[in-house]
C-alpha positions as CSV (number, residue, x, y, z in Angstrom):
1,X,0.0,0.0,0.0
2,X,1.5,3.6,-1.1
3,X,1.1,5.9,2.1
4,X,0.8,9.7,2.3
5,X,4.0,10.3,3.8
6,X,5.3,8.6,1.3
7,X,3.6,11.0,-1.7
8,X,2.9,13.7,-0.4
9,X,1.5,15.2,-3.6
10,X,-1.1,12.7,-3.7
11,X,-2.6,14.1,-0.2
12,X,-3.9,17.8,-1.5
13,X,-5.2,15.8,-4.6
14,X,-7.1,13.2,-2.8
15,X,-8.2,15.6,-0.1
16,X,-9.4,18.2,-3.0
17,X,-11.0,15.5,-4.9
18,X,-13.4,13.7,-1.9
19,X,-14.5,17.4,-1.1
20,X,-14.7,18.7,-4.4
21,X,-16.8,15.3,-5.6
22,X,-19.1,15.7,-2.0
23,X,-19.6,19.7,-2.8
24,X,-20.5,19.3,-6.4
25,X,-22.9,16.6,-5.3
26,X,-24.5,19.0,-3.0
27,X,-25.2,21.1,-5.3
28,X,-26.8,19.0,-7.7
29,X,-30.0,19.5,-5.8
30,X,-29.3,23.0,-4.5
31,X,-28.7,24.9,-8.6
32,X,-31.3,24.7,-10.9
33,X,-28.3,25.2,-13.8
34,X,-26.7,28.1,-15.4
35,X,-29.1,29.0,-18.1
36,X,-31.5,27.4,-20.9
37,X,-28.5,25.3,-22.0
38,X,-28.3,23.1,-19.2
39,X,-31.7,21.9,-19.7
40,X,-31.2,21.8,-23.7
41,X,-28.0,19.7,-23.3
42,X,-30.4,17.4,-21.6
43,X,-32.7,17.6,-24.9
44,X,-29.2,17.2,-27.1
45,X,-28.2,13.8,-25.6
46,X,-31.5,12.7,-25.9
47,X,-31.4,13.4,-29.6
48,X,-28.0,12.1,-30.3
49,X,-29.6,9.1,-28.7
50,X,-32.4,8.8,-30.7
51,X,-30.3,9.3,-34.0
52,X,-28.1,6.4,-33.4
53,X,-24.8,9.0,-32.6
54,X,-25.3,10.2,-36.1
55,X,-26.7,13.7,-35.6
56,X,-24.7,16.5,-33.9
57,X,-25.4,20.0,-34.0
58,X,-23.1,22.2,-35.4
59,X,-22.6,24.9,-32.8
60,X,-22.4,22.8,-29.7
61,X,-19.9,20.1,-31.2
62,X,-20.2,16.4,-30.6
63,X,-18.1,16.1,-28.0
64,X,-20.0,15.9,-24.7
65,X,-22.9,15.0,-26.2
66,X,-21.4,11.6,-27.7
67,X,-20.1,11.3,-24.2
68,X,-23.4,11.8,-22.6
69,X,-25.3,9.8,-24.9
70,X,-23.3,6.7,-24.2
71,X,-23.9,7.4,-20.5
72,X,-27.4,7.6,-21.5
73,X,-27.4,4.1,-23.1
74,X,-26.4,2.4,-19.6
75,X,-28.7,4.7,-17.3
76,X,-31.4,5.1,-19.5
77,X,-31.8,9.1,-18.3
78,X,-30.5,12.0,-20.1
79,X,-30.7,14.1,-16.7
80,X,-28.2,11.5,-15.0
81,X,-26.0,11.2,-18.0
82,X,-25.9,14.6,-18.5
83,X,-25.0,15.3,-15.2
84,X,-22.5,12.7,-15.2
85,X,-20.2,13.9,-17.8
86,X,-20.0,16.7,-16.4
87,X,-19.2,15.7,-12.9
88,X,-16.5,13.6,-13.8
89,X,-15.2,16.1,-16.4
90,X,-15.0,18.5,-13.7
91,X,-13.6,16.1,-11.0
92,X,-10.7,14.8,-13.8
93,X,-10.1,19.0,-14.3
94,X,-10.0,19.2,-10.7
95,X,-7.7,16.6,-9.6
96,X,-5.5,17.1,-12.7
97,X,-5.1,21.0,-11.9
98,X,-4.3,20.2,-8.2
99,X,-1.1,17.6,-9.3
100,X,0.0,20.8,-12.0
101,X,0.2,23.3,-8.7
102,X,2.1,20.2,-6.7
103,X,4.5,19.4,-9.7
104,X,5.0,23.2,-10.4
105,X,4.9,24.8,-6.7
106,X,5.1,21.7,-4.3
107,X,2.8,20.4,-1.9
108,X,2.5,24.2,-0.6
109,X,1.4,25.6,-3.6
110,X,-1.2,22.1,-4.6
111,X,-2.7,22.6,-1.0
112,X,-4.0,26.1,-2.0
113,X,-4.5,25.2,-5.9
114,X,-6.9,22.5,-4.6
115,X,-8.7,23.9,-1.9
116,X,-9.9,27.2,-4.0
117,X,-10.4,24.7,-6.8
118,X,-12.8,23.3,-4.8
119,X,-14.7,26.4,-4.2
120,X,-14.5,28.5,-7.6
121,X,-18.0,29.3,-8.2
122,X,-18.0,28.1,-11.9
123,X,-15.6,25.9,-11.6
124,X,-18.0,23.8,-9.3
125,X,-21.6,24.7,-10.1
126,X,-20.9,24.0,-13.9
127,X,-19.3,20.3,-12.9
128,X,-22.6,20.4,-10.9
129,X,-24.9,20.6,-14.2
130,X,-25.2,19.4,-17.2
131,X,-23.2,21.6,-19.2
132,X,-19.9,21.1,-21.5
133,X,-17.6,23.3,-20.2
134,X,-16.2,21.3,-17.4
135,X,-15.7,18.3,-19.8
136,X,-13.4,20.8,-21.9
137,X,-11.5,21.4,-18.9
138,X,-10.6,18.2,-18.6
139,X,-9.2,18.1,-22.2
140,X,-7.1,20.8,-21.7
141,X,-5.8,19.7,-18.2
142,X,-5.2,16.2,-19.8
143,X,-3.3,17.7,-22.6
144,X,-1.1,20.2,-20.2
145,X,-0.4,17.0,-18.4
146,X,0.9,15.1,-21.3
147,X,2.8,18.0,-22.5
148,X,4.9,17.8,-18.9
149,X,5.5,14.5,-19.5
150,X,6.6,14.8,-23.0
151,X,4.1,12.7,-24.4
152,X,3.1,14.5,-27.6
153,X,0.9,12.2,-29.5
154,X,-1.4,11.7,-26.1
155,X,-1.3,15.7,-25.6
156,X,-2.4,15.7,-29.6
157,X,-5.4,13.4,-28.5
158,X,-6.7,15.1,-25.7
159,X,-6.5,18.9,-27.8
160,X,-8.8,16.7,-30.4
161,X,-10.5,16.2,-27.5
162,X,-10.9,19.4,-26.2
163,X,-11.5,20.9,-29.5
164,X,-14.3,18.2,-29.8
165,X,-16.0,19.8,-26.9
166,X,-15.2,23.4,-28.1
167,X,-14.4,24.3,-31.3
168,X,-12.4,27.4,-30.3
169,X,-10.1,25.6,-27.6
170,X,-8.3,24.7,-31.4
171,X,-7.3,29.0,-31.3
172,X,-5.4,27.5,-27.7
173,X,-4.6,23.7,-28.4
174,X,-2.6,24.8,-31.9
175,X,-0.1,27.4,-30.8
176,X,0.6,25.3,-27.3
177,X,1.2,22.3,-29.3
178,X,4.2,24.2,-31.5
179,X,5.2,26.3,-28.5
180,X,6.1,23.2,-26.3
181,X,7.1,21.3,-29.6
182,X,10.1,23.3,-30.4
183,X,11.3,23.8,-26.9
184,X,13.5,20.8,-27.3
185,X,14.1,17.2,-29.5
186,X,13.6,16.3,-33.0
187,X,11.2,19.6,-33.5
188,X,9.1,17.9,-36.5
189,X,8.7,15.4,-35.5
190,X,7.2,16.5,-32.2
191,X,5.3,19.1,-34.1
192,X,3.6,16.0,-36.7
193,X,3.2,13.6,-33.6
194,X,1.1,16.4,-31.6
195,X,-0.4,18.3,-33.9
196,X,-1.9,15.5,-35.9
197,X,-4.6,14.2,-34.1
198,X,-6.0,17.5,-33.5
199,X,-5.7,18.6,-37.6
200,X,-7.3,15.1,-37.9
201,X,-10.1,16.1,-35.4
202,X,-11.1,19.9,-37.1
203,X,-10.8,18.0,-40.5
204,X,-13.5,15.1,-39.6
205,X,-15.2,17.7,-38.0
206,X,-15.5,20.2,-41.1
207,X,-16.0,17.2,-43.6
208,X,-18.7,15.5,-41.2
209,X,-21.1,19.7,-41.5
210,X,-20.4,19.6,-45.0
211,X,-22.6,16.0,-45.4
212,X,-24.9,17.0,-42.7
213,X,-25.4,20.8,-42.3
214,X,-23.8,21.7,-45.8
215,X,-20.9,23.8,-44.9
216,X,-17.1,23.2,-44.1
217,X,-17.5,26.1,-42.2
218,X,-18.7,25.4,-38.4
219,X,-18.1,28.1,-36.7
220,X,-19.7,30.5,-39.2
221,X,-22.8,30.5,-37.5
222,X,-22.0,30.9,-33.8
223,X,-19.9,33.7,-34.2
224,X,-21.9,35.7,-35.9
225,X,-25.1,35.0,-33.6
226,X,-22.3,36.3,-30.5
227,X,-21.2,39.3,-32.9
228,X,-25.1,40.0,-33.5
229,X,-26.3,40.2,-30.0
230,X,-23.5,41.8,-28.3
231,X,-22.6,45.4,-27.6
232,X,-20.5,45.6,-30.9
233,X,-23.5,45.5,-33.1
234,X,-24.5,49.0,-31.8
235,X,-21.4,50.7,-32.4
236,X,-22.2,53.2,-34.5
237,X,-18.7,55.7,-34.5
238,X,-15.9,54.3,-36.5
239,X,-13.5,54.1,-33.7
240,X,-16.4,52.9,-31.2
241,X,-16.0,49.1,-32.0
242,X,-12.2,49.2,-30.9
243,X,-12.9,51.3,-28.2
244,X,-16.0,48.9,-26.7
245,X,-13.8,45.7,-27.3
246,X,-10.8,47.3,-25.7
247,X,-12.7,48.1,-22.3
248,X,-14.8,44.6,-22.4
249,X,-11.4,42.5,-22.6
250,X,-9.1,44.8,-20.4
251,X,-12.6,45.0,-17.6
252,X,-12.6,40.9,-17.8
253,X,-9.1,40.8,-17.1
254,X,-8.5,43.4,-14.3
255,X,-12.1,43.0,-13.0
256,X,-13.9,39.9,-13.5
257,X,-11.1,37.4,-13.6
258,X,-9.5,38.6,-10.2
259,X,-12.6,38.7,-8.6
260,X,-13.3,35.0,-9.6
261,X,-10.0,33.6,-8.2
262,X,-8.9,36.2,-5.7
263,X,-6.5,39.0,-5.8
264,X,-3.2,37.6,-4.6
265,X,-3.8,34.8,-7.0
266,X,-4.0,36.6,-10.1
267,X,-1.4,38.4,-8.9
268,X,0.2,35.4,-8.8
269,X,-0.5,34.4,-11.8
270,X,1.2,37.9,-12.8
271,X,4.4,36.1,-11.7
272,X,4.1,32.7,-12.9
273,X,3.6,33.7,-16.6
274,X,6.4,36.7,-16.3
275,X,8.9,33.6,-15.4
276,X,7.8,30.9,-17.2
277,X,7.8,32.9,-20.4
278,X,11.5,33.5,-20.0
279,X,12.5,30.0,-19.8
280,X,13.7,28.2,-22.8
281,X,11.8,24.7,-21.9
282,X,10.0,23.1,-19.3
283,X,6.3,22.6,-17.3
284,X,6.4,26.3,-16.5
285,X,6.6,27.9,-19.3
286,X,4.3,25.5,-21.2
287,X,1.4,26.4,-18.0
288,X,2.4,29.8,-19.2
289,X,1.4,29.6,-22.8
290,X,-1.3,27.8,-22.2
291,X,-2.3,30.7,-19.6
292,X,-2.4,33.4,-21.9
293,X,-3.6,31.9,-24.4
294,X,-6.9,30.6,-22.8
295,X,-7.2,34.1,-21.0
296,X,-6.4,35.9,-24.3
297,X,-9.0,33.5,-25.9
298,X,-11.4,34.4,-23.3
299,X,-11.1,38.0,-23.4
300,X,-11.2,37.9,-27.2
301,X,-14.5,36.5,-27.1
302,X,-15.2,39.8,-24.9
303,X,-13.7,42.2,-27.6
304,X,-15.4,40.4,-30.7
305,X,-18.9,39.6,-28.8
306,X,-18.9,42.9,-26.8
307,X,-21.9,41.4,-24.0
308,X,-21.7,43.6,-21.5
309,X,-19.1,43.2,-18.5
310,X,-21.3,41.5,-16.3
311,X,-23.0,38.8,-18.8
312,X,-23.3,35.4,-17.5
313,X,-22.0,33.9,-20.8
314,X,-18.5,35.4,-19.6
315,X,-19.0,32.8,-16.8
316,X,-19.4,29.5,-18.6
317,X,-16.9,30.7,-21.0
318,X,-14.3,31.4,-17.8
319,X,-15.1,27.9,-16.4
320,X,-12.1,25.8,-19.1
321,X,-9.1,28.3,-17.5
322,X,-10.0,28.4,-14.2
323,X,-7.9,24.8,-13.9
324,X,-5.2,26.6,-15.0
325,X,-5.1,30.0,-14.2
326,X,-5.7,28.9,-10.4
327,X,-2.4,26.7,-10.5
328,X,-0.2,29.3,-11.8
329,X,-1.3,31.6,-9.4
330,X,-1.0,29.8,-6.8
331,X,2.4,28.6,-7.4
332,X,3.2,32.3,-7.9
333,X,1.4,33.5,-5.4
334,X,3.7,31.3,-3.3
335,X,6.8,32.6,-4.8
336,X,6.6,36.1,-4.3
337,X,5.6,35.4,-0.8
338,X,8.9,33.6,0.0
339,X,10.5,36.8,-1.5
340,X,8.8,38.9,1.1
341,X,9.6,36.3,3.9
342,X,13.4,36.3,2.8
343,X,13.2,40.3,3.9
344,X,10.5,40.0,6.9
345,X,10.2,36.6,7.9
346,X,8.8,33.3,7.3
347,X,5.4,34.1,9.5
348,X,4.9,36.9,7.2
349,X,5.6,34.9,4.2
350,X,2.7,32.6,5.4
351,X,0.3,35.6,6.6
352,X,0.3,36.7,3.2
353,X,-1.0,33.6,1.6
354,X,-3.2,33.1,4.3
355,X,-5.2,36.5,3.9
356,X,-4.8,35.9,0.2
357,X,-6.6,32.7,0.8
358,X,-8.9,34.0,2.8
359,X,-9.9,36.9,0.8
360,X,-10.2,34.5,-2.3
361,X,-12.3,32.1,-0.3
362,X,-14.7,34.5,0.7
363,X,-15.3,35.9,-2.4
364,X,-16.0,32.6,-4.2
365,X,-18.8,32.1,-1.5
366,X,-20.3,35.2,-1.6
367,X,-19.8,35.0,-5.9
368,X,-21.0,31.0,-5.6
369,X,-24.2,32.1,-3.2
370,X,-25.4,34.8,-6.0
371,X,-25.1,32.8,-8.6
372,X,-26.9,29.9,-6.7
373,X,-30.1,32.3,-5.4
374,X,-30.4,33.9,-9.0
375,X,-30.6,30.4,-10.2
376,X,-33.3,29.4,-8.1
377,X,-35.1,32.4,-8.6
378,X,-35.0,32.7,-12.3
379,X,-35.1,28.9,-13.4
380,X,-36.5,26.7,-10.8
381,X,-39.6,27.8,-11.3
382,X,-39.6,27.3,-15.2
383,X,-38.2,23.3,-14.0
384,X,-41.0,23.1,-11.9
385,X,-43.5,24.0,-14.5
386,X,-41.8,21.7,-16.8
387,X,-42.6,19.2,-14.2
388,X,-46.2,20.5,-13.7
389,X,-46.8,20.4,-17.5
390,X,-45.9,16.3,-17.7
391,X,-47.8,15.5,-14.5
392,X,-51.2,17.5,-15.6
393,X,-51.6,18.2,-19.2
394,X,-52.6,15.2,-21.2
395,X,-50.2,14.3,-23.8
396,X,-51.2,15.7,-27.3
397,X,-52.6,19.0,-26.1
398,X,-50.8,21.2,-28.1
399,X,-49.1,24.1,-26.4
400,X,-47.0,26.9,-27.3
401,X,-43.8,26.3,-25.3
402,X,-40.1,27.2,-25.1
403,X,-36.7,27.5,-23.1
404,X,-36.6,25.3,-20.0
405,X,-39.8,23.6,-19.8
406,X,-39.7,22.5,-23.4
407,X,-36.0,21.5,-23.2
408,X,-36.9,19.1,-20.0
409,X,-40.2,17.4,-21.7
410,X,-37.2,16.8,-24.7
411,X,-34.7,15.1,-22.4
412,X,-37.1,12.1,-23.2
413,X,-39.3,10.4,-25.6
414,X,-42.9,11.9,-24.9
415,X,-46.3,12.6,-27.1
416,X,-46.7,16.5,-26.1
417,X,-47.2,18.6,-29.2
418,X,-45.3,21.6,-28.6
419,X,-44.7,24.7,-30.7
420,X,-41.5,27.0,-30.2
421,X,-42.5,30.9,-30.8
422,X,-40.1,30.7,-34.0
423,X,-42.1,28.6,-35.6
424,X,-45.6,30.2,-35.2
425,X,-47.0,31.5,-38.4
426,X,-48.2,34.9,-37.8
427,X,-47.3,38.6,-38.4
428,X,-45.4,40.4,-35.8
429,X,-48.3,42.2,-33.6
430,X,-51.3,41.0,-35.1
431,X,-53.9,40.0,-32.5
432,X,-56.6,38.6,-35.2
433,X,-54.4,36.8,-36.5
434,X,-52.6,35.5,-33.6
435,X,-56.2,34.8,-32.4
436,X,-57.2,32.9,-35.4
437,X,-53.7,30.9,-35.4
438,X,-54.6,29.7,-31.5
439,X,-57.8,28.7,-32.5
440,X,-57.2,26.4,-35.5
441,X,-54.3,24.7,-33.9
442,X,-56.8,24.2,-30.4
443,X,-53.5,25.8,-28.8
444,X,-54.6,25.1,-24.6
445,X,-51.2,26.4,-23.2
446,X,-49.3,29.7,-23.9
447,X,-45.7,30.5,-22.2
448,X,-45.0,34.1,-23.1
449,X,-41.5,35.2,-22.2
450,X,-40.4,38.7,-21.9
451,X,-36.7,38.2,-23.6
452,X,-37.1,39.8,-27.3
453,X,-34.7,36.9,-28.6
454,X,-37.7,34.2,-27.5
455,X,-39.6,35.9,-29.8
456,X,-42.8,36.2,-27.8
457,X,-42.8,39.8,-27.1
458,X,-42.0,40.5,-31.1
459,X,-45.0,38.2,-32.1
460,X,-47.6,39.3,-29.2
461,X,-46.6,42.1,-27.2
462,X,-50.6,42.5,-26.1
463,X,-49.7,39.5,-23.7
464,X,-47.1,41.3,-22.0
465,X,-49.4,42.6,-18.7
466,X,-50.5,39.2,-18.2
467,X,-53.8,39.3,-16.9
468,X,-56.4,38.2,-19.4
469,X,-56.6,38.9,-22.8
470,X,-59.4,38.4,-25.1
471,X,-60.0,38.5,-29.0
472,X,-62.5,36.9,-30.5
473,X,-63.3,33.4,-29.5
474,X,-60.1,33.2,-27.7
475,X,-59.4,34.1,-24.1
476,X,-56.0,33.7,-22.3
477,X,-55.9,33.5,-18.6
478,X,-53.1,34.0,-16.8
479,X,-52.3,30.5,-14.6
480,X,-48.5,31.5,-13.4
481,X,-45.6,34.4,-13.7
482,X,-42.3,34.5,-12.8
483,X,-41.4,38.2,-13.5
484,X,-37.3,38.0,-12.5
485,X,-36.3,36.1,-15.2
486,X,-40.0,37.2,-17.2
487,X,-42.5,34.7,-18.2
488,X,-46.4,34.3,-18.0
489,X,-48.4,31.2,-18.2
490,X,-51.7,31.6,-20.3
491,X,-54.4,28.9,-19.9
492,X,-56.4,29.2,-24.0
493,X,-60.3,29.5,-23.3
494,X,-62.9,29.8,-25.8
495,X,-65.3,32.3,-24.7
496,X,-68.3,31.3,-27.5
497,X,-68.3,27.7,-25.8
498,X,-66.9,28.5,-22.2
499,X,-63.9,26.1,-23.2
């Protein structure tokens, strides 16, 4: 039997993963998810499970969902697989992350790396999901760990990997993959043996959207949908784009990013890419690279997209670099407090890390706590609805639904007829004809949602007070509203026959 004292590197990783595993399992029942894509990951798998793994959508990649849906075929529920793959992507991130601060900074620097992995708001409510991000973590750690053991065709495989779960990890996987290739050897060779796999990957990717979704191109759609609907699209002044991208990027940096993994951490971080950039070869420098690039990626997305600073879709993106960025900090943050402890003293050295700690801590509670309440404000109630729908209303009755309650009646076979805003056939603003529509289809449920992107408020912004409304035959009551994230629940009526 291998004891502790023996490794003592394996201790902080144990010890991080038994409480990161028991946290994230807490939370299962405590978040009600991130967003609408939690729930429409579940409706994904379920599709990829009903099209014999042949059908993938093009924006989200096939990654996780392949994952997921072979989870699905042993539990025979997308909401357990879902959740699954992304526990145990996050778990993998997580204990990988922890050996990268104990191989880089000792068992010092793994001890705090763990512990605030542990903690980091998205890094442990995503794992606590069912979304991809934590899966693509674990790609990238994987990769980061086969690259500091020189193994270049398993760090090629897991970039493939990771680029299978996000396509624009390939912007980070590429450039890591020459950087730590020409460090040291027989250069092409290292180059062909790690950058094959991953040009194999993006070129069965592209050829698979050309058969199925007719262009080699698959990222042409999601960028432009984030170019659309961010800030960017308003910029009117020619110098305005620049200057909007150059404040979202430099804020996500200097704002958001410190305040997710704590001060003296980033400031650590500071450190750790200042000196591993400098060196010629070796773990360091690699972690480095592989820093800036996924924080340059990340605040690229900012300057392109423009959302404003505070946009949870800066979150989920975030959630892949936390692995890494927290390990470099802490192993910096370490370093420059045995410089002050060389000048002051080794209690001091440690007082800094502590309140560092501390202060880190405390703001991943207080971040983890918001993020938790607004969940369970704004999308609970759309799950339990969801849930309402399948225990009350007959199968068959046709209903005009959306978001989360139609992506968790889709996470399994079922006989509802539902009918996404998108696709109803009237003129924007047109209560006869909205009317008429309802009536012909015997439409019995409406979910109206206040969001202009759902559509509902562009095709019948007469339902927007809720209430009852009335044209016609037709008569909408209003059954349930949720007004913080901003939806109403319309029972149809006919008022001719008292239906």
């Amino acid at each position: 039997m291998v004891r502790f004292a023996t490794q003592p590197r394996a201790l902080p990783v144990t010890i991080a993963l038994i409480v990161g595993a028991l946290w994230r399992l807490w939370l299962m029942d405590n978040y009600a998810g991130w967003e609408e894509s939690d729930y429409g990951n579940l409706a994904m798998i379920q599709g990829v499970v009903e099209s014999r793994f042949l059908h993938y959508d093009m924006n989200h990649m096939p990654g996780y969902y392949a994952l997921a849906a072979m989870l699905h075929l042993v539990v025979g529920d997308a909401l357990i697989a879902g959740r699954a793959a992304s526990f145990i992507g996050g778990l993998v991130a997580l204990g990988l992350g922890t050996a990268l601060a104990g191989r880089l900074g000792g068992v010092r620097a793994a001890w705090v790396a763990g512990l605030l992995l542990v903690v980091q708001p998205e890094f442990a409510l995503y794992a606590s999901s069912s979304l991809r991000e934590p899966v693509a973590a674990a790609f990238v750690l994987a990769a980061l760990t086969a690259l500091g053991r020189e193994r270049m065709v398993w760090a090629g495989c897991a970039a493939a990997g990771a680029f299978f779960v996000r396509f624009d990890l390939a912007l980070v996987m590429a450039p890591l993959l020459i950087a730590h290739g020409l460090g040291t050897g027989r250069k092409g060779k290292r180059l062909l043996q790690g950058l094959a796999p991953l040009l194999a990957a993006v070129g069965v990717w592209s050829l698979y959207c050309w058969v199925d979704h007719g262009t080699f191109a698959f990222w042409s759609h999601s960028v432009a949908v984030n170019v659309e609907t961010g800030l960017g699209a308003e910029a009117e002044a020619p110098g305005a784009w620049w200057l909007n991208g150059a404040a979202i990027s430099s804020g996500l940096i200097a704002h958001v990013l410190p305040w997710r993994i704590g001060w003296l951490v980033w400031i650590g971080l500071i450190w750790s890419v200042w000196a591993g950039v400098r060196q010629s070869h070796g773990m360091l420098r690699t972690g480095a690279i592989a820093a800036v690039l996924m924080v340059g990626l990340w605040a690229g997305i900012g300057f392109v997209g423009q959302h404003e600073l505070g946009h949870n879709l800066y979150w989920k993106w975030l959630m892949p670099l936390i692995p890494v960025a927290v390990p470099l900090g802490a192993v910096g943050a370490w370093a420059l407090a045995e410089r002050v402890g060389r000048l002051s003293g080794l209690p001091v050295a440690f007082a800094i890390v502590l309140l560092g700690g501390v202060q880190a801590f405390a703001s991943n509670a207080k971040e983890t706590q918001r993020q938790r309440e607004r969940s369970e404000a704004w999308y609970r109630p759309q799950l339990e609805l969801a849930q309402w729908i399948e225990a009350h209303v007959v199968e068959g009755t046709p209903m005009i639904l959306d978001n989360i309650p139609a992506c968790w009646i889709r996470r399994r076979e079922h006989g509802h007829r539902l009918t996404s805003w998108f696709d109803v056939p009237v003129p924007a603003d047109d209560p006869p004809a909205f009317a008429k529509w309802i009536a012909s289809e015997e439409v019995r449920w409406v979910m109206w949602f206040r969001e202009e992107w759902t559509q509902s408020p562009v095709l019948a912004p007469f339902l927007a007070e809720g209430g009852t409304w009335s044209h016609g035959d037709v008569r909408l009551v209003e059954r349930a509203r949720e007004d913080g994230y901003g939806w109403i629940w319309f029972e149809v009526e006919r008022n001719s026959t008292g239906r």
